[in-house]
Backbone bond lengths (Angstrom), bond angles and torsions (degrees), N, CA, C in turn:
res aa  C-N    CA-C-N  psi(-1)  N-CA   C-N-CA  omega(-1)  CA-C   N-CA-C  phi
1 X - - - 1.469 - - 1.526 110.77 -
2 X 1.340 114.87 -32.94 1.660 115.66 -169.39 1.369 95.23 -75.44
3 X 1.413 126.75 -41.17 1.596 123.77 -171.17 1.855 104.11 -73.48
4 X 1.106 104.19 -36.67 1.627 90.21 174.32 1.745 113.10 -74.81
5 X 1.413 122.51 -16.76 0.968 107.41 -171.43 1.936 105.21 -100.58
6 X 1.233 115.21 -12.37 1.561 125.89 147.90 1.600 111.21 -47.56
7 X 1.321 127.70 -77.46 0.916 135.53 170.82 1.447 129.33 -21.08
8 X 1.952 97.28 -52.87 1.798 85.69 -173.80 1.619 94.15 -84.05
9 X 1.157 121.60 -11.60 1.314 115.06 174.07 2.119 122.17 -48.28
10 X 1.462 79.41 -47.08 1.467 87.40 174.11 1.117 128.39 -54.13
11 X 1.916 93.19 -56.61 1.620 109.55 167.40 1.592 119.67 -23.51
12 X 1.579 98.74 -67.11 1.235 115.79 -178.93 1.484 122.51 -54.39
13 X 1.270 134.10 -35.42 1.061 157.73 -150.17 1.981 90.05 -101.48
14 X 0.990 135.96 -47.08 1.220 140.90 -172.12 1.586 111.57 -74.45
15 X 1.710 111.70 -29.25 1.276 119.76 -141.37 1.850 73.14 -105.58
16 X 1.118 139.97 -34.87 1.284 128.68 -146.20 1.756 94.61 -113.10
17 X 1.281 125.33 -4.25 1.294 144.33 147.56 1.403 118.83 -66.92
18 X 1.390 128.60 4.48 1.009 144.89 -167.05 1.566 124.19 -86.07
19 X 1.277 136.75 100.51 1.947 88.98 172.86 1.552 103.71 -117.26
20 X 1.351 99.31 158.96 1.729 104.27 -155.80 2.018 98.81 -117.95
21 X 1.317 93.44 94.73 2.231 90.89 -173.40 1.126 82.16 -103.20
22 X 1.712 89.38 162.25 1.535 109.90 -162.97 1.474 96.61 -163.99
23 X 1.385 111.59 114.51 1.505 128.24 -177.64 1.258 114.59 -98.24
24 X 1.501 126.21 145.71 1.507 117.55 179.99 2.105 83.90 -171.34
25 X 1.734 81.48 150.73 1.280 96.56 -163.99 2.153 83.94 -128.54
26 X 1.595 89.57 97.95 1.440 101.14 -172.92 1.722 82.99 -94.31
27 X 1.238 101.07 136.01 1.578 127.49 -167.14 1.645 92.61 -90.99
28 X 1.665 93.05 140.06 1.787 96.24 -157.53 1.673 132.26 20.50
29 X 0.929 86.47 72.05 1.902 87.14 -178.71 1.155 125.17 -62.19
30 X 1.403 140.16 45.32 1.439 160.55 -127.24 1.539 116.87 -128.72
31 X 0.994 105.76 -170.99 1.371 123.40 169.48 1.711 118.72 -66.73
32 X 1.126 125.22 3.73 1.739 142.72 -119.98 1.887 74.47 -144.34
33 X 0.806 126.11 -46.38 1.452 133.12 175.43 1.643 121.20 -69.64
34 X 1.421 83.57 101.77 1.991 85.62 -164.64 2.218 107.31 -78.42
35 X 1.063 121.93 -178.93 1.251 129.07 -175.51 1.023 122.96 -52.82
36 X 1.224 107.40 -42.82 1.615 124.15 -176.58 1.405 104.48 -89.76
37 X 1.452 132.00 -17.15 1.390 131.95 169.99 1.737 102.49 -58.94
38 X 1.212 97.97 -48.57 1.558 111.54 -171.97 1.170 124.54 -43.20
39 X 1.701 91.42 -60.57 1.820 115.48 -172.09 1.677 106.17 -48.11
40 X 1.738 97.75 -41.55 1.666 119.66 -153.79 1.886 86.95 -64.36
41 X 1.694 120.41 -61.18 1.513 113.63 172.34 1.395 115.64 -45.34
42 X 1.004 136.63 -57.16 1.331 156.70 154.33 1.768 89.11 15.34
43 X 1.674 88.75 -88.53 1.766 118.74 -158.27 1.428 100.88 -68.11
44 X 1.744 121.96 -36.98 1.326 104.76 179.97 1.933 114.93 -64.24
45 X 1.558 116.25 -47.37 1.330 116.18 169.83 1.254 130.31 -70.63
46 X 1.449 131.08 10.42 1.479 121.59 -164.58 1.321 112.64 -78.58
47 X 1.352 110.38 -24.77 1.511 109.87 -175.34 2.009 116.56 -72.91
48 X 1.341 109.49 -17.90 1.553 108.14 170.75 1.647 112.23 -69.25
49 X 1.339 99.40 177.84 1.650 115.94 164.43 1.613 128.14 -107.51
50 X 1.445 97.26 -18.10 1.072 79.69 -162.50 2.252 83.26 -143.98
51 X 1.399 115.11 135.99 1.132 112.45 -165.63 1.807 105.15 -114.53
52 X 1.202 132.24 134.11 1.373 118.59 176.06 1.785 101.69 -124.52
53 X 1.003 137.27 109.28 1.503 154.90 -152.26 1.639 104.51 -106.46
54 X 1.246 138.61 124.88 1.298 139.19 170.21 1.652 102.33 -122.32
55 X 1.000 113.43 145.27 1.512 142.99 158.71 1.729 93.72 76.11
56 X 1.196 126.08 75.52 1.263 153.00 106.26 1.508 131.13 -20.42
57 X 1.156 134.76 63.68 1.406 147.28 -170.07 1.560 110.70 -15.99
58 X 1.210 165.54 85.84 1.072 163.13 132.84 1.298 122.35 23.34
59 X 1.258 105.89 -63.99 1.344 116.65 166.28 1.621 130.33 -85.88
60 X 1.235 115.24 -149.92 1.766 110.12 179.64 1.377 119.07 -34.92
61 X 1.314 101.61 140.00 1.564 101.78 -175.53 1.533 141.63 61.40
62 X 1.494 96.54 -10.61 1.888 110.45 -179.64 1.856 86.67 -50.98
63 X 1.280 116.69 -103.90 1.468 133.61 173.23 1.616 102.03 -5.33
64 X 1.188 122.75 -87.84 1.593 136.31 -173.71 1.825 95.00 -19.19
65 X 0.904 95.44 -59.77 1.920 112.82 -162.04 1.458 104.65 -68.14
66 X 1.492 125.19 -21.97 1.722 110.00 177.97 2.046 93.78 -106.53
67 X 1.489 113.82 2.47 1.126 101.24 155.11 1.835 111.03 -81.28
68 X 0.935 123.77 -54.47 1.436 136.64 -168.00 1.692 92.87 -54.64
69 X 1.136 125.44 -23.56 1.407 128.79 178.31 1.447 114.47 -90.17
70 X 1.504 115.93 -23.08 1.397 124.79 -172.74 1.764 91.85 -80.62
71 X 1.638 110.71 -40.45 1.684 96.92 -159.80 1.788 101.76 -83.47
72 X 1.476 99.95 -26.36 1.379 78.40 -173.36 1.299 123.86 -90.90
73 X 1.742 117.49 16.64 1.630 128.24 140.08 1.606 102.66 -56.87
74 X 1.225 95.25 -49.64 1.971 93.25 -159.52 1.807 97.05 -53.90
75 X 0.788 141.39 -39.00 1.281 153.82 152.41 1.287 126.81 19.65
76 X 2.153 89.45 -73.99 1.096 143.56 -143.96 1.997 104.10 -85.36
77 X 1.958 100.60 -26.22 1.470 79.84 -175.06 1.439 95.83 127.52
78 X 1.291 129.32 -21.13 1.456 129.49 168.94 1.622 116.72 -136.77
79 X 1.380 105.15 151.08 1.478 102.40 171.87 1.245 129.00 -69.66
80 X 0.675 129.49 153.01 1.777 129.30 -179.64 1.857 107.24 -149.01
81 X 1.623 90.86 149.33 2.076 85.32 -170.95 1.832 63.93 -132.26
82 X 1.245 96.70 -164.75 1.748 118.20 -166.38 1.830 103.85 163.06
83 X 1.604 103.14 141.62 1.266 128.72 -165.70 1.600 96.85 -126.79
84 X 1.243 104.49 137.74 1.534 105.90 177.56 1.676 102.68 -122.38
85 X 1.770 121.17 154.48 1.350 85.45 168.91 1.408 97.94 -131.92
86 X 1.682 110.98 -172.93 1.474 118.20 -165.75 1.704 100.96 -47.85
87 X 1.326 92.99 169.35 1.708 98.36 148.92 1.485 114.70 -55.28
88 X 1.401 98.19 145.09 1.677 111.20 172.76 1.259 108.68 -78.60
89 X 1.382 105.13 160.49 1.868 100.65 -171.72 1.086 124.22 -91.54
90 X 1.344 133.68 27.51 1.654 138.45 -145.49 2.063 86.95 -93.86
91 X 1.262 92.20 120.67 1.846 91.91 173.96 1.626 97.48 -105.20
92 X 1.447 136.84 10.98 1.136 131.29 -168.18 1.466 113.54 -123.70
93 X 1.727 104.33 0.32 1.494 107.27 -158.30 1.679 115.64 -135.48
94 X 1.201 108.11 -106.58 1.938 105.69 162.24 1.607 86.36 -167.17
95 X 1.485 100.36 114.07 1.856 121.81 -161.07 1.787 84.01 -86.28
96 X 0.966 127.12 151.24 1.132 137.21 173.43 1.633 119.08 -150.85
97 X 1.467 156.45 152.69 1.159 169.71 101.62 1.985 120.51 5.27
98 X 1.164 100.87 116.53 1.915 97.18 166.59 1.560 97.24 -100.05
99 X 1.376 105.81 173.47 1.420 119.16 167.76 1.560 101.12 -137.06
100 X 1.698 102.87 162.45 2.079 95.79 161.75 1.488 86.77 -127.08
101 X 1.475 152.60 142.92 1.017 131.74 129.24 1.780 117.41 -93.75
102 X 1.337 92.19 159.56 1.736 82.81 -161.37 2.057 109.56 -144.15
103 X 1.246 128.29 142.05 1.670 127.21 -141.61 1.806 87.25 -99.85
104 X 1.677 109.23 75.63 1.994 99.60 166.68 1.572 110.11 20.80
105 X 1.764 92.35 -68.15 1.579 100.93 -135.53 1.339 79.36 -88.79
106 X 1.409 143.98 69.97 1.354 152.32 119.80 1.252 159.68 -128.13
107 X 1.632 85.37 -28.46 1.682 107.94 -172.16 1.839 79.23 -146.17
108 X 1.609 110.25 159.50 1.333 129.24 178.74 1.561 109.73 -108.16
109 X 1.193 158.23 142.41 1.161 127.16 158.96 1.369 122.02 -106.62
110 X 1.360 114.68 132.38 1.596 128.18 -150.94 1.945 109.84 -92.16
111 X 1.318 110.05 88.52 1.429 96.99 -178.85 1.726 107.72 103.03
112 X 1.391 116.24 168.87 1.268 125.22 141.11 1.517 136.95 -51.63
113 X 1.059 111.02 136.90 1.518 117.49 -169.67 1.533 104.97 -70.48
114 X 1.758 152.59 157.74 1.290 118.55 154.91 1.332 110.64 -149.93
115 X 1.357 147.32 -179.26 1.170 127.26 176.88 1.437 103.57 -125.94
116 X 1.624 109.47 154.57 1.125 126.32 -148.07 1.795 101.73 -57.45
117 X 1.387 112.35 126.71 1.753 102.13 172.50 1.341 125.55 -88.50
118 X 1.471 106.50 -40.84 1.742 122.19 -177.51 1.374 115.87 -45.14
119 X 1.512 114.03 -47.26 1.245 124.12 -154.46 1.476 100.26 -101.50
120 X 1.753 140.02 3.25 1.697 111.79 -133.78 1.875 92.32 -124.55
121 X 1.744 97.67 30.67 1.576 96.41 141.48 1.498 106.98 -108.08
122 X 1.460 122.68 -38.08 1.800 104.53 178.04 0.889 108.54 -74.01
123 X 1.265 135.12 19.35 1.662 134.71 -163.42 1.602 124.74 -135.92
124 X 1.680 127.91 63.93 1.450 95.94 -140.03 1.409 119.39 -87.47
125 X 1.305 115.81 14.00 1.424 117.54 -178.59 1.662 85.80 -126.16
126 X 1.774 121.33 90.48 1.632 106.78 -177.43 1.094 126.77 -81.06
127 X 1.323 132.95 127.89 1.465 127.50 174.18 1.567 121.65 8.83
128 X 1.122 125.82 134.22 1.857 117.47 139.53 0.775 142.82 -127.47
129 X 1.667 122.89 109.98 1.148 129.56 -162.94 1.424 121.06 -86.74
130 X 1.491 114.17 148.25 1.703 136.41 -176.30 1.316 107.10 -128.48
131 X 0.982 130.10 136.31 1.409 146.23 142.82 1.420 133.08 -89.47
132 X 1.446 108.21 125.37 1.576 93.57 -171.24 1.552 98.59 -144.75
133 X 1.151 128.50 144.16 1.652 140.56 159.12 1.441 117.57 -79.44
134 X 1.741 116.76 137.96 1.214 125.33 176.44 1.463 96.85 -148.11
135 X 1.375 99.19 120.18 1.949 119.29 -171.81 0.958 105.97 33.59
136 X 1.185 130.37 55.97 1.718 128.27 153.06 1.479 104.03 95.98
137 X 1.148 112.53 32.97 1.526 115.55 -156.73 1.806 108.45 -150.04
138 X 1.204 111.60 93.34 1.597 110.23 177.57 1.444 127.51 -77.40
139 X 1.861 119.53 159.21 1.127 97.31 165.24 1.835 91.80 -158.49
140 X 1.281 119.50 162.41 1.335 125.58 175.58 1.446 117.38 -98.48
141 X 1.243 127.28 120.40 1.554 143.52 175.06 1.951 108.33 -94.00
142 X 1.114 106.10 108.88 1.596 123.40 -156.91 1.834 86.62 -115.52
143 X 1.378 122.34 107.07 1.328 127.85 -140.96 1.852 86.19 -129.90
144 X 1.767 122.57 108.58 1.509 97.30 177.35 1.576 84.29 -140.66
145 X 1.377 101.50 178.94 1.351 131.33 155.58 1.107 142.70 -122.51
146 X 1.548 138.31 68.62 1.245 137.56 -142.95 1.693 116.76 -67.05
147 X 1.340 124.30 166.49 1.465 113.92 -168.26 1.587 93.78 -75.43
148 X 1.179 96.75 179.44 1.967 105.56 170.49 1.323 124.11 -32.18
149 X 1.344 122.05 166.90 1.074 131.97 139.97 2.185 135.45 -48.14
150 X 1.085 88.47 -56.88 1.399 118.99 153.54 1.604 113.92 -37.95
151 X 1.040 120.30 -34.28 1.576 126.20 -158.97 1.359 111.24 -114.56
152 X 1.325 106.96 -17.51 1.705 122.99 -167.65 1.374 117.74 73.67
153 X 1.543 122.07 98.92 1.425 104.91 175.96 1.689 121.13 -80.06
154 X 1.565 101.17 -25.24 1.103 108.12 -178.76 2.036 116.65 -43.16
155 X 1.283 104.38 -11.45 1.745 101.69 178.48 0.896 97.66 -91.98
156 X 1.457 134.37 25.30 1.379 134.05 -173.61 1.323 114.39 -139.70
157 X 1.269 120.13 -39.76 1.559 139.67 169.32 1.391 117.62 -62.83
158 X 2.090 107.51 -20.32 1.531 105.14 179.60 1.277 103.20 -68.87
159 X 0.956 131.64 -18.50 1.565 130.72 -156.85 1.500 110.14 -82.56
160 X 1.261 117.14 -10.28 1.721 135.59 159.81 1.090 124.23 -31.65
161 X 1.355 117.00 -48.15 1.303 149.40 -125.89 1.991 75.97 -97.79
162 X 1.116 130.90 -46.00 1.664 114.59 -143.23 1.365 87.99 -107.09
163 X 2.129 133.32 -29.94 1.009 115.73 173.67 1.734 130.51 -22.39
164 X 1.462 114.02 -70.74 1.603 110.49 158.55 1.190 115.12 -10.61
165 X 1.080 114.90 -93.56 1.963 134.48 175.50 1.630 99.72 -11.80
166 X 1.337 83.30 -81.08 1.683 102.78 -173.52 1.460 120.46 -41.18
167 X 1.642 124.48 -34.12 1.241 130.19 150.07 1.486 123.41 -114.08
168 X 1.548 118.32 86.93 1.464 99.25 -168.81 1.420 109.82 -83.55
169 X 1.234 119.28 -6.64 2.022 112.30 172.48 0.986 123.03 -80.72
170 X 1.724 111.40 -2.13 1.735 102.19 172.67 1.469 109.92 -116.14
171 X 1.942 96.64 151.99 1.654 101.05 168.85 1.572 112.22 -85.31
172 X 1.237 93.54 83.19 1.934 117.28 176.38 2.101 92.07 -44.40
173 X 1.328 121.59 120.81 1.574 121.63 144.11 1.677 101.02 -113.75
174 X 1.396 111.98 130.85 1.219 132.45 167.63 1.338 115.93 -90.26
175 X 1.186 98.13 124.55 2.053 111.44 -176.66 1.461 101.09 -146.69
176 X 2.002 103.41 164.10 0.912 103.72 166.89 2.018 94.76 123.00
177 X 1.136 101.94 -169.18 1.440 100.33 -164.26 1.746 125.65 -116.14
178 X 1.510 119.69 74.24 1.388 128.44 -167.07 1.264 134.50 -41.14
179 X 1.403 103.37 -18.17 1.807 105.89 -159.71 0.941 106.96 51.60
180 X 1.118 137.92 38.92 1.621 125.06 175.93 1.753 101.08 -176.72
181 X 1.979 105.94 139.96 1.632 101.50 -161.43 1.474 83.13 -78.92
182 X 1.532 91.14 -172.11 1.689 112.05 178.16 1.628 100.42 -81.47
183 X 0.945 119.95 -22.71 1.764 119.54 -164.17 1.755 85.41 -76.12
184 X 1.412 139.98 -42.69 1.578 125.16 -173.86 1.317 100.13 -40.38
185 X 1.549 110.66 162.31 1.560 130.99 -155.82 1.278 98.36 -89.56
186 X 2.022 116.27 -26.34 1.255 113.89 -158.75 1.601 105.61 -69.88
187 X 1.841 134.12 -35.18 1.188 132.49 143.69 1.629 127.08 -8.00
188 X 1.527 114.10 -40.99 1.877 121.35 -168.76 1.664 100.09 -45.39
189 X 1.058 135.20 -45.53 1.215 130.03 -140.08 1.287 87.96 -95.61
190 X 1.657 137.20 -55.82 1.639 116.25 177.38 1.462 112.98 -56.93
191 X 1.615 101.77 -51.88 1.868 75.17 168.59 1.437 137.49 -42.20
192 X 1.290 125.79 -31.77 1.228 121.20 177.85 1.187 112.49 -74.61
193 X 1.474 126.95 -21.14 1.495 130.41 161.45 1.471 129.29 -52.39
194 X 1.408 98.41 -14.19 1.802 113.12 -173.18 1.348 92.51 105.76
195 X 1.229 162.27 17.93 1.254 131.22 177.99 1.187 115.15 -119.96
196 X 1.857 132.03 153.56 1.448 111.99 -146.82 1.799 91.70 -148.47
197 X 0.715 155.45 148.71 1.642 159.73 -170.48 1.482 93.62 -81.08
198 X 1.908 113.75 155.44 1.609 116.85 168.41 1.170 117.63 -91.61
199 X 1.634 108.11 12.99 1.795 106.43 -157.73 1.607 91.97 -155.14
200 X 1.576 113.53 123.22 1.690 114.60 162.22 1.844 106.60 -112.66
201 X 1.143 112.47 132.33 1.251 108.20 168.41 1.821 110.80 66.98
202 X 1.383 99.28 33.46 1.672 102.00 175.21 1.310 107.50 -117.02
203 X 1.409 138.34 130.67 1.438 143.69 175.00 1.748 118.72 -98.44
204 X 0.846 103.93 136.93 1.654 121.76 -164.26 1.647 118.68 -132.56
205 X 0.983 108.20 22.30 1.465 126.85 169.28 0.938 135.24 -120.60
206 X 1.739 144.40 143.27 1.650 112.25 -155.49 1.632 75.57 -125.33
207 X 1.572 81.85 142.76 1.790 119.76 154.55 1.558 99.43 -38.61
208 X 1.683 119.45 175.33 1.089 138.98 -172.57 2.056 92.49 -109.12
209 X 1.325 90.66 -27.31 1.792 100.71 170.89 1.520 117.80 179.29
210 X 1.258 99.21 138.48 1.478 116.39 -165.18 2.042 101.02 -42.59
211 X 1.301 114.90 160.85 1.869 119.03 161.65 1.684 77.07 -164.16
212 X 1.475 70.66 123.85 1.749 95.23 161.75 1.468 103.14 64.61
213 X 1.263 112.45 26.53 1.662 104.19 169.33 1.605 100.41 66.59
214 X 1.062 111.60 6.85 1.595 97.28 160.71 1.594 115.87 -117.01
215 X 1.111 93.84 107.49 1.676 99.97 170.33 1.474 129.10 -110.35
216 X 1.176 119.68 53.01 1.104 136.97 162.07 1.281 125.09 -117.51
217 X 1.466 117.21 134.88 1.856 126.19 -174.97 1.493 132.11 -72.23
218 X 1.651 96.33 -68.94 1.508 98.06 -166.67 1.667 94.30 -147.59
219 X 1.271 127.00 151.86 1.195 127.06 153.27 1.497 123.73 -75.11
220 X 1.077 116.46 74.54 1.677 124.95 169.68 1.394 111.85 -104.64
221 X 1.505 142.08 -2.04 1.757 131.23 167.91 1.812 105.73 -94.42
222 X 0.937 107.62 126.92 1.631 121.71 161.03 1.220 140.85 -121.63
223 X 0.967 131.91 -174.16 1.545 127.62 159.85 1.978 99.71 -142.81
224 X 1.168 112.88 129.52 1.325 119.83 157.21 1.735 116.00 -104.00
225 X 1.496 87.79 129.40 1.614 90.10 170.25 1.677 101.87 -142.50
226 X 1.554 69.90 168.68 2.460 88.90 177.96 1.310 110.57 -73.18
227 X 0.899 121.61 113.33 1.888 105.62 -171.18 1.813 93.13 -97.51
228 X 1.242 127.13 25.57 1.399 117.15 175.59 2.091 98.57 -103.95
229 X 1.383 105.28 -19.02 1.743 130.96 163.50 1.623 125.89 -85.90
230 X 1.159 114.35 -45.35 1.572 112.66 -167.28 1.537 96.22 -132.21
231 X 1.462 99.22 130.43 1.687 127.62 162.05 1.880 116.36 -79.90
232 X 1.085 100.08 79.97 1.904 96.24 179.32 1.452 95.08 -51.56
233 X 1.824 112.19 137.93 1.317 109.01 159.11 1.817 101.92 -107.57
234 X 1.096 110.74 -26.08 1.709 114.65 171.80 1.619 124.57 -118.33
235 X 0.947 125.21 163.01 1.786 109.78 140.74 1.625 85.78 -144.97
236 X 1.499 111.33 167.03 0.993 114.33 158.21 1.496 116.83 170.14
237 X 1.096 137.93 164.50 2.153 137.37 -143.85 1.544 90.29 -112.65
238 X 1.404 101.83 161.49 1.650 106.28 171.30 1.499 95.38 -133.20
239 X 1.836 98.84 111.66 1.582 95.60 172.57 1.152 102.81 -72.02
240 X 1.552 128.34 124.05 1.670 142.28 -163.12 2.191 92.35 -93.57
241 X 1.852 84.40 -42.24 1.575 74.03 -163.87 1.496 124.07 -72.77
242 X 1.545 120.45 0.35 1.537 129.03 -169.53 1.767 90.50 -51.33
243 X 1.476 118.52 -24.49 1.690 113.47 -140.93 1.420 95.77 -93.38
244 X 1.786 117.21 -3.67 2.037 108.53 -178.36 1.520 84.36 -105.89
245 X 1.112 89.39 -176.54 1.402 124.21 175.71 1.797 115.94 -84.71
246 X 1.067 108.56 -29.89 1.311 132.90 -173.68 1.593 113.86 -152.33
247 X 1.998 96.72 155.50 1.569 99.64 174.53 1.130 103.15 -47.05
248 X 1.399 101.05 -58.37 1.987 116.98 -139.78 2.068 86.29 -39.88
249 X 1.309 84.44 -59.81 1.437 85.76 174.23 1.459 146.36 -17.30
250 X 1.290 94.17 -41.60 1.325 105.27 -138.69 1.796 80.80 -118.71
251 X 1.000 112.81 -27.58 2.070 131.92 177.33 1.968 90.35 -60.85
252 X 1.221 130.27 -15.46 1.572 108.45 -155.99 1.417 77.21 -92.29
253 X 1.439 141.77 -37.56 1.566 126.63 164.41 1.215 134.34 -40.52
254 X 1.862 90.11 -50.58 1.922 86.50 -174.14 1.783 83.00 173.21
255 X 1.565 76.39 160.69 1.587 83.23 174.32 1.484 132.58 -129.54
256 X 1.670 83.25 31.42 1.334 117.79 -163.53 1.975 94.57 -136.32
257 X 1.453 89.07 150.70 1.643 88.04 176.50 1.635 98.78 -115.09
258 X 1.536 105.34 172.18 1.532 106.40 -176.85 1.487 109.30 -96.27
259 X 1.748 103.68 167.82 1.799 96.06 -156.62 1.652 82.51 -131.10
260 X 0.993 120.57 147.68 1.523 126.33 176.87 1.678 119.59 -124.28
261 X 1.133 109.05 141.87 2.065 116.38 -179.55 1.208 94.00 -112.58
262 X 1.259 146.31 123.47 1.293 121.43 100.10 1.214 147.66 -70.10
263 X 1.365 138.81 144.41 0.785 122.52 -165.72 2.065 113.87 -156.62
264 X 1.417 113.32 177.56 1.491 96.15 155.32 1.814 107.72 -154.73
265 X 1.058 114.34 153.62 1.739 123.99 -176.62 0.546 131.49 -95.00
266 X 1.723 112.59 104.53 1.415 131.36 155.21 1.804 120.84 9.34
């Protein structure tokens, strides 16, 4: 009895040592997003800690809408705070807003949130960075959206490579949505940094319509992390759209599905 009750102790002790981020690139996150769109994000994310949000409307309603998302977590049974940041500076592209929302009773958040400065002319949607503490234990959430496919993000993704450098006291995790898989070459150089993707050969983009029950596009969402810093205990996607009846449907959310880490720090 003492060894089983050691045991779930551990269990427990391992599982609540945990923190569980979860990136999703909800397509115009705006005013365009009715109540019940909300509630529906709401219930699919409540179970993470820590939330990293891409394409945030810039204009009307971007902000309004990851508040209306913050209360109707609060709702749900846990606290939640959330940081939004300016428009991104891209004058050549479509500048848009990140958000993090994040559960108090898990993670702390360390400092001001800010978006990347060095880089955010080669860069036109620049990074945004958060800082947050878990048991005495920090780490940095580097939150982007790269331009199209079409456009090449990869002239944009090289610029990865010096973030590290550029901050060597933080455990930088990269999330958020690349246009570009992890297998491109432009990736070589963080790998050689130690850092390794949670997902090979996984797609996170939805078809215009399912064939063959597969409705998924391209692998463009990731997460990069230091694996010489963070122990993944999970990763894994939330098909959002199993819950319509249809894409079209299921597209007024996003057209992107959400990607999840667990993990715990070194």
């Amino acid at each position: 009895m003492k060894k089983i009750i050691i045991l779930l102790f551990l269990i427990s002790t391992s599982f609540y040592s945990q923190v569980k981020l979860l990136s999703w690139n909800i397509e115009n996150l705006g005013s365009s997003k009715s109540e019940s769109e909300i509630a529906f994000m709401a219930k699919t994310v409540k179970d993470y800690d820590i939330l990293a949000i891409q394409e945030v409307v810039a204009g009307h309603g971007g902000a309004q809408a990851v508040a209306k998302l913050a209360t109707a977590l609060n709702r749900m049974g846990a606290k939640w705070d959330y940081s939004i940041s300016d428009p991104t500076s891209s004058s050549t592209y479509k500048t848009e807003r990140y958000a993090f929302l994040w559960k108090t009773s898990k993670v702390k958040k360390i400092g001001k949130a800010w978006l990347e400065k060095q880089y955010h002319l080669e860069i036109d949607r620049e990074p945004y960075y958060c800082t947050f503490e878990h048991k005495g234990k920090q780490f940095t959430v580097a939150n982007f959206h790269a331009i199209t496919k079409n456009r090449q993000p990869e002239t944009e993704i090289k610029y990865f490579k010096f973030l590290p450098t550029q901050y060597p006291t933080l455990n930088l995790i990269f999330v958020g949505d690349f246009n570009c898989p992890q297998s491109h070459s432009v990736f070589i150089p963080l790998r050689k940094l130690g850092y390794l993707p949670i997902f090979i050969n996984q797609k996170t983009s939805l078809k215009k319509e399912c064939k063959a029950n597969d409705c998924l596009a391209s692998e463009f969402d990731n997460i990069w992390y230091n694996t010489s810093k963070i122990n993944i205990s999970n990763s894994k996607v939330i098909h959002f759209y199993d819950s319509f009846q249809s894409l079209d449907e299921a597209r007024k959310i996003s057209d992107h599905i959400p990607i999840i880490l667990e993990f715990t720090l070194n």
